[in-house]
N, C-alpha and C positions, 0 to 999 in steps of 0.2 A: 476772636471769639468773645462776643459779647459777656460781661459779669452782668448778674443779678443785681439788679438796682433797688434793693429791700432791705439791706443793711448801713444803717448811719452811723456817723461819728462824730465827736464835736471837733470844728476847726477853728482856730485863734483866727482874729477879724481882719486882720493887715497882715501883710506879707511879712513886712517887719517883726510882729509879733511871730510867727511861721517859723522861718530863721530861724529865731531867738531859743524857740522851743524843737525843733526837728534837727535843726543840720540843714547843710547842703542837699539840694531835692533835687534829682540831675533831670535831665532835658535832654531828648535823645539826637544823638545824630544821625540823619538820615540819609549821608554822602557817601554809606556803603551802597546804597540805590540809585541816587545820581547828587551832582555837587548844588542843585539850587532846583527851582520852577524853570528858571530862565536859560538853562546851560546847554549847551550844544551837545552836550552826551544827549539829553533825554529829544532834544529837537531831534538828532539821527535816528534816538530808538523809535520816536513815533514815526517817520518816515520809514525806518526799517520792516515795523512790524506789516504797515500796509502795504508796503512792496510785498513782502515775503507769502502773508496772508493770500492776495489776489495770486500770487503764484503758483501757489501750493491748488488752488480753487484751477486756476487753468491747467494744472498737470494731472490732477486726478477727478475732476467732476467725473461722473458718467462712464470712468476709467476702472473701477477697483476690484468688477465682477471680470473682468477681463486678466485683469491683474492675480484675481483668484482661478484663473485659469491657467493660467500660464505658468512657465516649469522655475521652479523655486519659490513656488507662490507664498511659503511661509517666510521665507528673507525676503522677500519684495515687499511683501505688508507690512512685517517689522520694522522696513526702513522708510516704508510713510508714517507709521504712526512717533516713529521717533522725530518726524519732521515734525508732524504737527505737536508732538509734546514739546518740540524745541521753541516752537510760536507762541503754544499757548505761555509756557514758561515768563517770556517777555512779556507778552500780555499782563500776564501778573503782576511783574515788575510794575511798568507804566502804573497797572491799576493801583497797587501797593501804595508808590508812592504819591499821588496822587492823591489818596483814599486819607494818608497817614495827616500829610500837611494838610487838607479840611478841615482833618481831627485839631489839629491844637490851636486853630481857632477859626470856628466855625460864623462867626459874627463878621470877620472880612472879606470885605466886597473883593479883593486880590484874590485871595486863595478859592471863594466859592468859583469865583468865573474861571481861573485855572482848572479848578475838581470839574466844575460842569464840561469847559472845554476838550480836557483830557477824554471826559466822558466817552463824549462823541465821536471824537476819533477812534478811539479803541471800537466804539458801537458799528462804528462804519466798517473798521479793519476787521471784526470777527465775523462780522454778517458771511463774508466771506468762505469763513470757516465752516458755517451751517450744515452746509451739503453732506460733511464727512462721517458724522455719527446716523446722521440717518440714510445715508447710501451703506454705512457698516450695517447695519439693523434689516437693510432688504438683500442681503446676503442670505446664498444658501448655506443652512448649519450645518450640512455632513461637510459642504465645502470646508466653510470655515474650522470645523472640528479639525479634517486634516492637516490643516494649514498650521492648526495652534500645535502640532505636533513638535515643530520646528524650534527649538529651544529660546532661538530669539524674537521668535512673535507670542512663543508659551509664556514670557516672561511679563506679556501685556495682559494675560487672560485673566484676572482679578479683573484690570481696566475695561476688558471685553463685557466682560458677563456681568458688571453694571450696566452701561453700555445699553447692552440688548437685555438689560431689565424693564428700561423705559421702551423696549417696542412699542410694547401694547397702547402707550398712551400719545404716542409720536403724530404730528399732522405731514397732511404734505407740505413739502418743500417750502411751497411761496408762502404759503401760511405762519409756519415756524419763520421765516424771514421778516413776515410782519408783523406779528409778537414782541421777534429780539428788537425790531429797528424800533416798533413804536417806544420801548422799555424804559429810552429815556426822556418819553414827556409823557408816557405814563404812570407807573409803578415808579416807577426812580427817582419821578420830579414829584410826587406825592410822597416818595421819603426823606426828598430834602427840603421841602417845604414845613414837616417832623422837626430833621436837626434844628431847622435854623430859627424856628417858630420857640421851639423847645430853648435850645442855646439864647436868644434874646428874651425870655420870662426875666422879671426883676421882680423878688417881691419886697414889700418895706414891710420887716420886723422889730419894732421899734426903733423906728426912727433910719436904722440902715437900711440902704437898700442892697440885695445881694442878690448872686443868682441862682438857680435851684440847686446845685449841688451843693452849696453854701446854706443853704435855706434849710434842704432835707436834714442836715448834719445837727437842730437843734431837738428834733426827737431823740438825742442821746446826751443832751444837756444834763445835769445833776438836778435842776430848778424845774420845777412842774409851770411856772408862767413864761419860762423861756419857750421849754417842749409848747405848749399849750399856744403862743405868740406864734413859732414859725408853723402851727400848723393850721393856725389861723388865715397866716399870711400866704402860704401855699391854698387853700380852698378860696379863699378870694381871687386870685390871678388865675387859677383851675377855671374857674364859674367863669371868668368875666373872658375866657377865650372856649368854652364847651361848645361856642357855635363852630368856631374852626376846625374844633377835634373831632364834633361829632361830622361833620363832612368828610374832613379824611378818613378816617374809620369808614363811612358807611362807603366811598368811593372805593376803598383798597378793596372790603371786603365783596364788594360788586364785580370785581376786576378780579378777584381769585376766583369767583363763581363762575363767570361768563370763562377763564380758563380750564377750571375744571370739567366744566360741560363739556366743553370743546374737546377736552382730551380723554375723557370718560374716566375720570374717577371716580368711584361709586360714592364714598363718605367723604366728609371735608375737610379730613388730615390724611385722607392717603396718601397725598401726591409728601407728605414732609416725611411719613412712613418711610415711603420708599426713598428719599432721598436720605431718610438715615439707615435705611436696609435694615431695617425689624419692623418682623408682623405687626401688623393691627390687634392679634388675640395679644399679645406682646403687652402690649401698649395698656388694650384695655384693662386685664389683670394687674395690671402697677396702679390706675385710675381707680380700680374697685376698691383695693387693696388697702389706699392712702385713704380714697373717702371714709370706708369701712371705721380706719385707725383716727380719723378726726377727734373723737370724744377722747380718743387714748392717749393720743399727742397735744394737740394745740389746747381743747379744752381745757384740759387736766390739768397743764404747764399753764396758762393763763390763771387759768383758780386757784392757783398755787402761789402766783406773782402778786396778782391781786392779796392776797392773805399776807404777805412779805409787806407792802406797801397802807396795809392799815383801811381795806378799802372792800367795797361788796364786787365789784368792777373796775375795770381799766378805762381809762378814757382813751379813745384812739392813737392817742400821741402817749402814752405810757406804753406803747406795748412792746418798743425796742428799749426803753429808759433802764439807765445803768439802776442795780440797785442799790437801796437803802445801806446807809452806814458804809460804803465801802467807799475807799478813796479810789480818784483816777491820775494819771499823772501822764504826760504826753510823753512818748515812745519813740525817741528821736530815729532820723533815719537809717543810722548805723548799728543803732538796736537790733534794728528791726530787718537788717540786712543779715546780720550776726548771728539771730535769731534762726530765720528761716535757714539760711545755710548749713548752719548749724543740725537743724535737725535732718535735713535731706542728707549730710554726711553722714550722721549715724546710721541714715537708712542704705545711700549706698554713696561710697564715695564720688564714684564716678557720676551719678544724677548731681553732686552738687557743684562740682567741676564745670558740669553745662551753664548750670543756674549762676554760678560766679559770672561768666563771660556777659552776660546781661548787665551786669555792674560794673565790670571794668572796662568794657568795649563801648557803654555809653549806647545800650539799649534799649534804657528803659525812659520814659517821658512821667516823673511823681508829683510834680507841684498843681497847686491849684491856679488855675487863670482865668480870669472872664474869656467866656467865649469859646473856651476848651471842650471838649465834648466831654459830657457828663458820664462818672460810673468809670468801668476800665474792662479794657479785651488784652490779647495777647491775637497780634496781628500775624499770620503764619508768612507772610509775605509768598516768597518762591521760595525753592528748594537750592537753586543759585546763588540765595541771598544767606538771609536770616532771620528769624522772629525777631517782630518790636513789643514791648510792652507799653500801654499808657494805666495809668492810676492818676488819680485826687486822693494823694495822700496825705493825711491828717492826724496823725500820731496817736491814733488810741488803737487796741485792741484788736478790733472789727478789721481796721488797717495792715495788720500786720495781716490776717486769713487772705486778706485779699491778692499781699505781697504772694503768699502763698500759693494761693489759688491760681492766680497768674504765672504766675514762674514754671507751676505745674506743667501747665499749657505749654509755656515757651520750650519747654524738655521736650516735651512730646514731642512740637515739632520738630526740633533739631532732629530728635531721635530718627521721627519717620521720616525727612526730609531725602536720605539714600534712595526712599522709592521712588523718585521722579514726581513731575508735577502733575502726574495723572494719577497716580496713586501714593502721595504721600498725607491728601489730605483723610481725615477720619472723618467718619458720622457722627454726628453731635450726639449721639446717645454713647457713644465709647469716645467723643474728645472730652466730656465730661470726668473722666476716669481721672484721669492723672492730674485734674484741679484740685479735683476734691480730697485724694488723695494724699497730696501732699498741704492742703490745708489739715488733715488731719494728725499726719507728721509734723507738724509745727504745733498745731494743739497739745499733743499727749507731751512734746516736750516742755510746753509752758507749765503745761498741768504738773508733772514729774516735780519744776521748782517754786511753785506755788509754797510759800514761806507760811502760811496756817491757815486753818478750815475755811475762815473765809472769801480768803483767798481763793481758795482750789472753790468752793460755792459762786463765786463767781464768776468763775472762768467756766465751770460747769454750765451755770445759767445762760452765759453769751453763746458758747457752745450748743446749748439745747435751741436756743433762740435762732442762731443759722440752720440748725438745720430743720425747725419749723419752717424756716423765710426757705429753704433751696428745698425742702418735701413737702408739705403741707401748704404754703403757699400758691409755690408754682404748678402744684395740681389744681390749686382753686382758677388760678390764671389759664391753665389749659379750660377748665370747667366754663370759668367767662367764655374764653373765643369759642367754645364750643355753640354756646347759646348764643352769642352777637351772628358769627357765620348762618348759623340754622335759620334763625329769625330772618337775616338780613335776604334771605331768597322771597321772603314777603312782601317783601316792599322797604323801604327806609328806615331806619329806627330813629326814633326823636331821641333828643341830649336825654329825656325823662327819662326813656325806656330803658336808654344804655344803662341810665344812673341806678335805676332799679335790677336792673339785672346783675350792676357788680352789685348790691348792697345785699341780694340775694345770698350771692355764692361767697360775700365773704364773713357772710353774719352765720352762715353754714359751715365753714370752715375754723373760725375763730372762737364760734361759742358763746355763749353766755357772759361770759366773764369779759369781755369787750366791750366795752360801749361804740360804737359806731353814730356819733354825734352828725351833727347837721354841717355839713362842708365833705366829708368824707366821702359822702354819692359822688365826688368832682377826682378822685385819684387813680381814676384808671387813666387818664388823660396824659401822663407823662411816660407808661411803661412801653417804652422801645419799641420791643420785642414783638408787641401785636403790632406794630407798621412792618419792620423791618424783616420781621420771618414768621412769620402766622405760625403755633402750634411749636415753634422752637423750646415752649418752656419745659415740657415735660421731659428734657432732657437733663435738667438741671437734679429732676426726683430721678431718672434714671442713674444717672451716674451716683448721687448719694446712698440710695439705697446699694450701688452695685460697688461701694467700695468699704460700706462700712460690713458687707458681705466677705467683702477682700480682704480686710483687714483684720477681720474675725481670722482667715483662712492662717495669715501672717504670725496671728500671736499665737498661735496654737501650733502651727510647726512654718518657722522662718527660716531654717534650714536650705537655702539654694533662693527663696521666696523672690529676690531681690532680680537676681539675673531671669528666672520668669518674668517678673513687674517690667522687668529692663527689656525685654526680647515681647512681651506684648504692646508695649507701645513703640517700640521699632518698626513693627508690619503695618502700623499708617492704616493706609484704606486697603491693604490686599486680602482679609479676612474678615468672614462674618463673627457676629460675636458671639454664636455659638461654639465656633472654634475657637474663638481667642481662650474663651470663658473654660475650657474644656481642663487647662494644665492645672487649676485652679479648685475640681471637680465642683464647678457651678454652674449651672443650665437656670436662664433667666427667663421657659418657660413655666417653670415649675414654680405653683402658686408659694410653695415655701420658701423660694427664694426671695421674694418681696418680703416677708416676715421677718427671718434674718434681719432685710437691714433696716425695717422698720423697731424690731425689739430691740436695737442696740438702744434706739433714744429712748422707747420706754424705759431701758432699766438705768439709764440719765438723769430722766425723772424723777425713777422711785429714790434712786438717792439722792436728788435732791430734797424729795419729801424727807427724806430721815434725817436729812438737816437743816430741819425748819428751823430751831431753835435757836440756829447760828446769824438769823437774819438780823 
């Protein structure tokens, strides 16, 4: 699960100085998946899977309506679907790891040609697989209803009734076969040409030369010519590749259209709607809601920081800048392990027992390296495995939310990991829940030992500052794709237009009190998230807003709260989030629920206003 790439931190320039200042920053081991690239485990598994694959294709092609005829039809189907959850399982594996070792360094020509080789196999061996969701989908439903009667095929009916959500949008067969096969030299090899484009950027910041996640990290420098220098040096190497970005961009978004046609989507985030199973009305009442709350949140907070900093406006590169008068001190690793532990104990033991295993099992990947993929996810793998964690960890602050943030995730999976590999995974608008969530349990703990006013003011300010970058933000970023997508059915959009359209939506979001200087039209160019999942962002305001909702729920009666928390993110993907949301009594269509967790940062704010004098 991809992290937000909107929050910086300062990192010390050599590894040596790293060390010196964090601690030991471990590096994950990935031989709970197999022992190398090169091992004869993963040689058999890739030969197993396409055996098993082409098998499964020749025993039930054309077979399943037959199979729904016949007497025990609900045990017969449950023990194909357990077959192919048993393939897909492996598949993940393969893909897992594969996918992981890219990640930690994407600049070598070994591992790219591994990831890509891995690719293909697997693309080859699922092809295979095709047939079975969409021969499920041309099933009759009274059949099928009966069938699901059957306790052991009832236990897939969460996995079903996704499933034959996508009816409506399904091609035939040979078509859906030439989608998945083209996938990876279309879509696929237009987001690894992303990493790897992305992963090789150098920019020179005085004199060093670094690479962007090294680079981003001086917008939270103390020195306004430091902040001022890397983001100097980030809009120069931005400008001097916009011809590459704007190609990819305009190709990917050409390549979502020519699919959504195809499959009749009506708008151009319904197809991520339904793959996160909440309405579009859903969606758009958190989009109104956020825009609406701009001048409340972002504005207000900017002219407030601005005012702290001695200033009529921010220059683009102040606007994550630690503030005035306060010290910062690097946040070793064991802090910072201590830390989040620490407060996920208080919340429930057993959540931090999970989160320990990440750290003594050597699951987590923290240091920084040329070439490592930029920002940090929490990798769910399979459900036979185990989550992996990667971070560029850097000892301030921001760092620790992220340790957070992550860890979250990595619980979650464990937790829902019992449901199998067809339904343990979640929809990004409820895998957001348990990040955020326990970023906030490590917040109110920090805040709790906040040693005096300034202290707690600043912790407040970083505080209010993520969750502008994860609400107000990532709606401005849904807002962008929403306008690149719309437009791009026109015809091409030049580097200009693109530039202008982010400088639109983010001079609209931010406010007044920003300056948006000259090089800034160039920073849409590195955010992930528009190659790799169109429209993925507005899950980030989903889950924020839907925990500081939760959290509200917690400090007002916590009583049992914990084994709730614990028992909704065990059911994975088998529930919509209007039932998850229900034990909770919160319905996320109700326009006041977006208020809730929009007013918590408001009144973050107002306190911050009434401790202006403490700046």
């Amino acid at each position: 699960m991809q992290r937000r790439l909107d929050s910086f931190a300062f990192v010390p320039r050599s590894p040596e100085a790293a060390a010196a200042s964090f601690g030991h920053l471990p590096q994950w081991d990935l031989s709970d998946l197999y022992p190398a690239m090169d091992s004869p485990e993963l040689r058999a598994d890739l030969e197993a899977v396409a055996a098993r694959s082409a098998q499964f294709e020749e025993d039930y092609k054309g077979k399943l309506a037959a199979l729904l005829d016949g007497e025990d039809a609900g045990g017969q189907m449950a023990e194909v679907v357990a077959r192919y959850e048993s393939i897909e399982d492996l598949l993940g594996r393969l893909y897992s790891f594969a996918g992981l070792i890219y990640s930690g360094d994407t600049t070598d020509p070994v591992r790219a040609k591994f990831y890509g080789d891995v690719q293909e196999k697997l693309t080859d061996a699922s092809t295979h697989l095709l047939f079975f969701t969409l021969e499920l989908n041309r099933l009759d439903d009274a059949k099928m209803e009966a069938a699901l009667t059957v306790p052991a095929f009832a236990h897939y009916r969460p996995w079903i009734e996704d499933v034959r959500a996508e009816k409506p949008y399904q091609l035939d067969d040979r078509v859906e076969q030439l989608f998945h096969e083209k996938g990876v030299t279309g879509r696929g090899a237009w987001n690894r040409l992303f990493d790897e484009t992305i992963a090789g950027l150098r920019f020179d910041v005085g004199g060093e030369i670094l690479p962007l996640e090294q680079t981003l990290n001086f917008f939270a420098e103390p020195e306004e010519e430091k902040r001022k220098q890397g983001a100097e040096a980030l809009a120069k190497v931005f400008g001097e590749n916009l011809r590459l970005f704007t190609l990819v961009t305009n190709t990917l978004a050409k390549d979502k259209e020519i699919s959504d046609r195809w499959r009749g989507f009506e708008d151009i985030a319904d197809s991520r709607h339904l793959a996160n199973r909440v309405e579009r009305e859903v969606v758009d009442a958190l989009v109104s809601s956020v825009h609406a709350a701009y001048p409340r949140l972002a504005h207000r907070y900017y002219k407030l920081k601005a005012k702290w900093f001695g200033k009529d406006k921010l220059e683009y590169w102040d606007r994550n800048a630690p503030l005035p008068k306060v010290e910062t001190r690097p946040i070793g690793w064991e802090e910072a392990r201590d830390t989040v532990l620490g407060a996920y104990s208080t919340f429930s033991p057993r959540m931090a027992d999970i989160a320990r295993d990440f750290f003594d099992k050597s699951w987590i990947d923290a240091g920084v390296r040329p070439g490592k993929a930029t920002g940090a996810f929490a990798h769910p793998t399979v459900p036979s495995a185990h989550p992996y964690v990667l971070l560029n960890y850097m000892g301030k602050p921001r760092d620790v939310m992220t340790l957070a943030h992550e860890l979250g995730h990595g619980v979650h999976q464990v937790l829902a990991a019992p449901n199998g590999a067809l339904m343990a995974p979640t929809p990004l608008t409820l895998a957001e829940t348990a990040s955020v969530f326990g970023e906030m349990l490590t917040f109110q703990r920090l805040l709790a030992a906040a040693p005096d006013a300034r202290a707690r003011k600043a912790m407040l300010a970083s505080k209010v500052e993520d969750m502008i970058n994860t609400v107000v933000r990532q709606i401005a970023f849904y807002t962008f794709e929403r306008r690149i997508h719309t437009e791009r059915k026109n015809g091409e959009l030049t580097a200009e237009k693109i530039c202008a359209i982010w400088m639109e939506v983010q001079s609209e979001s931010l406010g007044e009190a920003i300056h948006l200087g000259p090089g800034y039209e160039n920073y849409w160019v590195y955010i992930g998230h528009f190659i790799h999942s169109p429209f993925y962002v507005y899950a980030y305001a989903f889950g924020d807003c839907l925990v500081n909702s939760l959290y509200a729920v917690y400090e007002n009666a916590n009583e049992g709260f914990a084994e709730r928390y614990l028992a909704m993110l065990a059911a994975g993907g088998t529930k919509h989030h209007s039932e998850l949301l229900k034990p909770f009594g919160l319905d996320a269509r109700d326009p006041a629920f977006w208020q809730t967790g929009l007013g918590l940062i408001e009144r973050m704010i107002a306190e911050l206003e009434a401790m202006e004098d403490e700046a």
